[in-house]
C-alpha positions as CSV (number, residue, x, y, z in Angstrom):
1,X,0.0,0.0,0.0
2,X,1.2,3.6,-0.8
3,X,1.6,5.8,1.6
4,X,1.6,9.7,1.0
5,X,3.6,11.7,3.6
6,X,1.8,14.2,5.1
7,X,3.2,17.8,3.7
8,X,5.5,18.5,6.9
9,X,7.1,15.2,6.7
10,X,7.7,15.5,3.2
11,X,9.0,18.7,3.4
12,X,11.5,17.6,6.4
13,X,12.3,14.7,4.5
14,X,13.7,17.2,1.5
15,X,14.9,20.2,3.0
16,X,18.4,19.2,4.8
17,X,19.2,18.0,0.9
18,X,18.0,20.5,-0.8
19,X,19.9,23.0,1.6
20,X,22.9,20.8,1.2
21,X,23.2,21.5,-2.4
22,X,22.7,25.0,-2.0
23,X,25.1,25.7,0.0
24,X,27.7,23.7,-1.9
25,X,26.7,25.8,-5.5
26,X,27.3,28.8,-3.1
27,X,30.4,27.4,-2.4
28,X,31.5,26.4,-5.4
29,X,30.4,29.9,-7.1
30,X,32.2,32.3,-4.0
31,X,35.5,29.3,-4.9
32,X,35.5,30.8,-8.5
33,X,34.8,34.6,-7.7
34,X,37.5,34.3,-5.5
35,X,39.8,32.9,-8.3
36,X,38.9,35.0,-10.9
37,X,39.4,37.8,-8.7
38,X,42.5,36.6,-7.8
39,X,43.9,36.5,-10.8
40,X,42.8,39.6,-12.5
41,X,43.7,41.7,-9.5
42,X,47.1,40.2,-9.8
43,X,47.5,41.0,-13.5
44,X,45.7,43.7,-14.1
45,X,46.0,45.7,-11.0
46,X,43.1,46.7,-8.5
47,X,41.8,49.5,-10.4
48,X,42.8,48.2,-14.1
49,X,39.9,45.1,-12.9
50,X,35.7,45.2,-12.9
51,X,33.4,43.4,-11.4
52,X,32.0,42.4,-14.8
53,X,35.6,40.8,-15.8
54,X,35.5,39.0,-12.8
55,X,32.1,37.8,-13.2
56,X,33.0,37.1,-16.4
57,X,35.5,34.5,-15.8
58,X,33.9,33.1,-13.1
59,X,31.0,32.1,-15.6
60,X,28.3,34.0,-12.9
61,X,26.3,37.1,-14.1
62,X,27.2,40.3,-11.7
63,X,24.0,39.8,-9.4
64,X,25.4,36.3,-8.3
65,X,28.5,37.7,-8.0
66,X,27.6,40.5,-5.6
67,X,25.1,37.6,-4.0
68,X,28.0,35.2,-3.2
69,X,30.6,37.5,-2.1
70,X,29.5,41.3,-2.2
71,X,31.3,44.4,-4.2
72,X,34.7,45.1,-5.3
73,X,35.8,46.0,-2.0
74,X,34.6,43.1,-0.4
75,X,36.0,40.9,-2.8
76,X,39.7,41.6,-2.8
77,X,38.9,41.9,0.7
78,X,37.9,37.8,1.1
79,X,40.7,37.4,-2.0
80,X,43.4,38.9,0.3
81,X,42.0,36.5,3.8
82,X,41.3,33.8,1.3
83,X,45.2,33.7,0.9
84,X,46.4,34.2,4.4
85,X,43.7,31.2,5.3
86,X,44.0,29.3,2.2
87,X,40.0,28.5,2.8
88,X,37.4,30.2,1.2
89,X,36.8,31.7,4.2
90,X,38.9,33.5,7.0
91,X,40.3,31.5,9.7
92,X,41.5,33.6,12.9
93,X,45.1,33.5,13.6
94,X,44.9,31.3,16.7
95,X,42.7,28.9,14.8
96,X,45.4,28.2,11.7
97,X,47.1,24.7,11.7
98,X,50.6,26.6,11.5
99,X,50.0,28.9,14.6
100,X,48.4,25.9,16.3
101,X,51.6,23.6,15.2
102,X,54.3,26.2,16.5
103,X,52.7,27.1,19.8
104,X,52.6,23.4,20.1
105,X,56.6,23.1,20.0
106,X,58.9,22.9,22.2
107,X,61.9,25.3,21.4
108,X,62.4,29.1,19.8
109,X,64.2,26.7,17.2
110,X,61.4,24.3,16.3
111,X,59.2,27.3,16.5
112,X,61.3,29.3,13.7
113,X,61.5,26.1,11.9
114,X,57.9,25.7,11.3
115,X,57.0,29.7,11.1
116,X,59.4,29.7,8.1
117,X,57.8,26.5,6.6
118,X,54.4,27.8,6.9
119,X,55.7,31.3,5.2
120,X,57.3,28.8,2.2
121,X,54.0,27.3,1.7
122,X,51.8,30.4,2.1
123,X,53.9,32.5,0.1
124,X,53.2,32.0,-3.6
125,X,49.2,32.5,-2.4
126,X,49.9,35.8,-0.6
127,X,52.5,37.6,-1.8
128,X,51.5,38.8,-5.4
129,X,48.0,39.1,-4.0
130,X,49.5,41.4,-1.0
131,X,51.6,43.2,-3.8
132,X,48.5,44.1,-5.3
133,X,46.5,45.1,-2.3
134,X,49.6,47.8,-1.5
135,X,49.3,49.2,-5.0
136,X,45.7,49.8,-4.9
137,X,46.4,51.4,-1.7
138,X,48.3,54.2,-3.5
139,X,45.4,55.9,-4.8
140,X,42.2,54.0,-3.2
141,X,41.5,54.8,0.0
142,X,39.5,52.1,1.2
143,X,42.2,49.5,-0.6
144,X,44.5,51.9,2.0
145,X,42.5,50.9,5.3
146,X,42.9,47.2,4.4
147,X,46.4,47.2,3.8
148,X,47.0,49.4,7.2
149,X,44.7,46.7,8.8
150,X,46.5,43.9,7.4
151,X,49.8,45.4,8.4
152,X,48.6,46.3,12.1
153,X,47.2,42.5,12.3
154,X,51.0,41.5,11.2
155,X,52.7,43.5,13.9
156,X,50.5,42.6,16.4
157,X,51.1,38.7,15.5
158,X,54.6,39.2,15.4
159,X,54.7,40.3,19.2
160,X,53.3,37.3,20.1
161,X,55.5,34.9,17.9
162,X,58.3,37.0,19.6
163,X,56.7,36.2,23.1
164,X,56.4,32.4,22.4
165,X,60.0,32.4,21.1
166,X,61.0,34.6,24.6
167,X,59.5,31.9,26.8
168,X,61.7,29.5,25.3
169,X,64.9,31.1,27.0
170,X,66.7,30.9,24.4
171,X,66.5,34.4,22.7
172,X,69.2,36.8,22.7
173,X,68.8,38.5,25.6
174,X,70.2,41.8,24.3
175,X,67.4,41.7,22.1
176,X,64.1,43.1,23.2
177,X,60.7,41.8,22.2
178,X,59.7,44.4,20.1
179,X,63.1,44.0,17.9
180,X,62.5,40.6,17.6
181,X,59.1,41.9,16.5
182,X,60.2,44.0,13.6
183,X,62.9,42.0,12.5
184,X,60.2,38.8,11.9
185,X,57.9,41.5,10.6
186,X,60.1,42.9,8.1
187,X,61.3,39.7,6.7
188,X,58.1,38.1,6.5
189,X,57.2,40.7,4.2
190,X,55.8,40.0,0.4
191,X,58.6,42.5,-0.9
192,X,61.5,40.4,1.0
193,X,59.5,37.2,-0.6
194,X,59.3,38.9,-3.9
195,X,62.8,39.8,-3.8
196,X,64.0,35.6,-3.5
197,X,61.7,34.2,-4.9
198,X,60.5,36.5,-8.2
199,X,63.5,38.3,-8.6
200,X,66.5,36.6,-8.0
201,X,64.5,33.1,-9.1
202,X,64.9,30.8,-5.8
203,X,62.0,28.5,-5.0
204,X,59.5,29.2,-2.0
205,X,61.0,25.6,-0.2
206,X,64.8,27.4,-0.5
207,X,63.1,31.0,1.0
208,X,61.7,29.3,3.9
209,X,65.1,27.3,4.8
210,X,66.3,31.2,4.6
211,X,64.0,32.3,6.6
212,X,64.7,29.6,9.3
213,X,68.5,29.7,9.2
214,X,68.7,33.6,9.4
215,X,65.8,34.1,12.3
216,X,68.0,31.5,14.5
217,X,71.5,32.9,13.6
218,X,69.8,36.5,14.3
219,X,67.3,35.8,17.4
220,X,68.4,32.8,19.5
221,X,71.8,32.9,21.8
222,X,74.3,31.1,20.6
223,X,75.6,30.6,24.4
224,X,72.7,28.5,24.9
225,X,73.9,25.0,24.6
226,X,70.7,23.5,23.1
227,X,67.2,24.9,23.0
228,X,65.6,24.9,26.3
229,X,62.1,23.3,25.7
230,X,59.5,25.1,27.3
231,X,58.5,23.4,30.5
232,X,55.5,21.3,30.9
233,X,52.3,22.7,32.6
């Protein structure tokens, strides 16, 4: 014997698919904005790209385009986090697998070690992206506020990596926190990445073993014999 559902049934029976798929062709169509934008922001500059181009070669028509991720702002905005996350969405710093994996260490070595590996790996994402976000905030003013914001949110992180690496013991200790800071900062830069990597030709996995051999000849005391590990709670 048949039996109908009744229409609430039915429709509870449906709806968790239905909303399934609908979130996974939003996904899929913010996954190709974000690419597009990516890419045309990259070559042709901030201001040299439209929305229509980038609707364009995502194969969406402008109204799902502003539906999926919002306006030009907005979009390099979730292009610029969709690099430092590599998600489609932003992840906060204390939530990434890298911050999670060097707090997790034991010594200010193993701690630069996999800093400077997560750099290597993030850097061919972020760095022509962040290249592009400083030129656009030449002469756009809200382009401007994100890269100040970005920058604030770099020197801010860097104190803390320079705290983590200070409870180690094994840090210089002629060399205050907020020098350790700035020199981190200023090396984990998208120019000083650019420099290696674009310009003088050396891969991302050679940067990062740069990056970790220069932070411990620069940051950690070499009267230390041995890293201290951090002790146990």
């Amino acid at each position: 014997m048949v039996r109908f559902l009744p229409m609430s049934e039915e429709v509870k029976t449906h709806r968790p698919y239905r909303s399934a798929q609908r979130a996974e062709r939003a996904s899929e169509t913010r996954r190709a904005v974000l690419a597009a934008a990516r890419k045309l922001f990259v070559d042709n500059g901030y201001a040299g790209t439209t929305v229509a181009q980038i609707a364009d070669d995502a194969g969406v028509n402008v109204d799902t385009l502003y539906a999926a991720v919002g306006r030009k702002p907005a979009i390099l905005r979730a292009v610029v986090e969709s690099a430092i996350s590599g998600r489609d969405q932003p992840v906060p710093a204390d939530e990434r697998d890298y911050v999670v994996a060097i707090r997790a260490a034991r010594t200010a070595g193993e701690k630069i070690d996999r800093y400077a590996a997560a750099l290597a790996e993030m850097g061919p994402r972020t760095a022509p992206i962040f290249r592009a976000l400083r030129d656009a905030a030449a002469t756009d003013q809200l382009c401007a506020a994100l890269y100040a914001e970005i920058t604030e949110r770099r020197r801010v992180n860097m104190g803390r990596f320079a705290e983590e690496l200070r409870a180690t013991g094994s840090v210089r200790a002629d060399l205050p926190d907020d020098e350790v800071a700035d020199i981190v900062w200023s090396m984990n830069s998208h120019e000083y990445y650019l420099l290696f990597v674009h310009d003088r030709g050396w891969s991302a996995a050679k940067f990062g073993a740069h990056l970790a051999d220069a932070w411990r000849r620069l940051l950690l005391d070499p009267a230390v014999a041995g890293e201290r590990p951090i002790p146990s709670s």
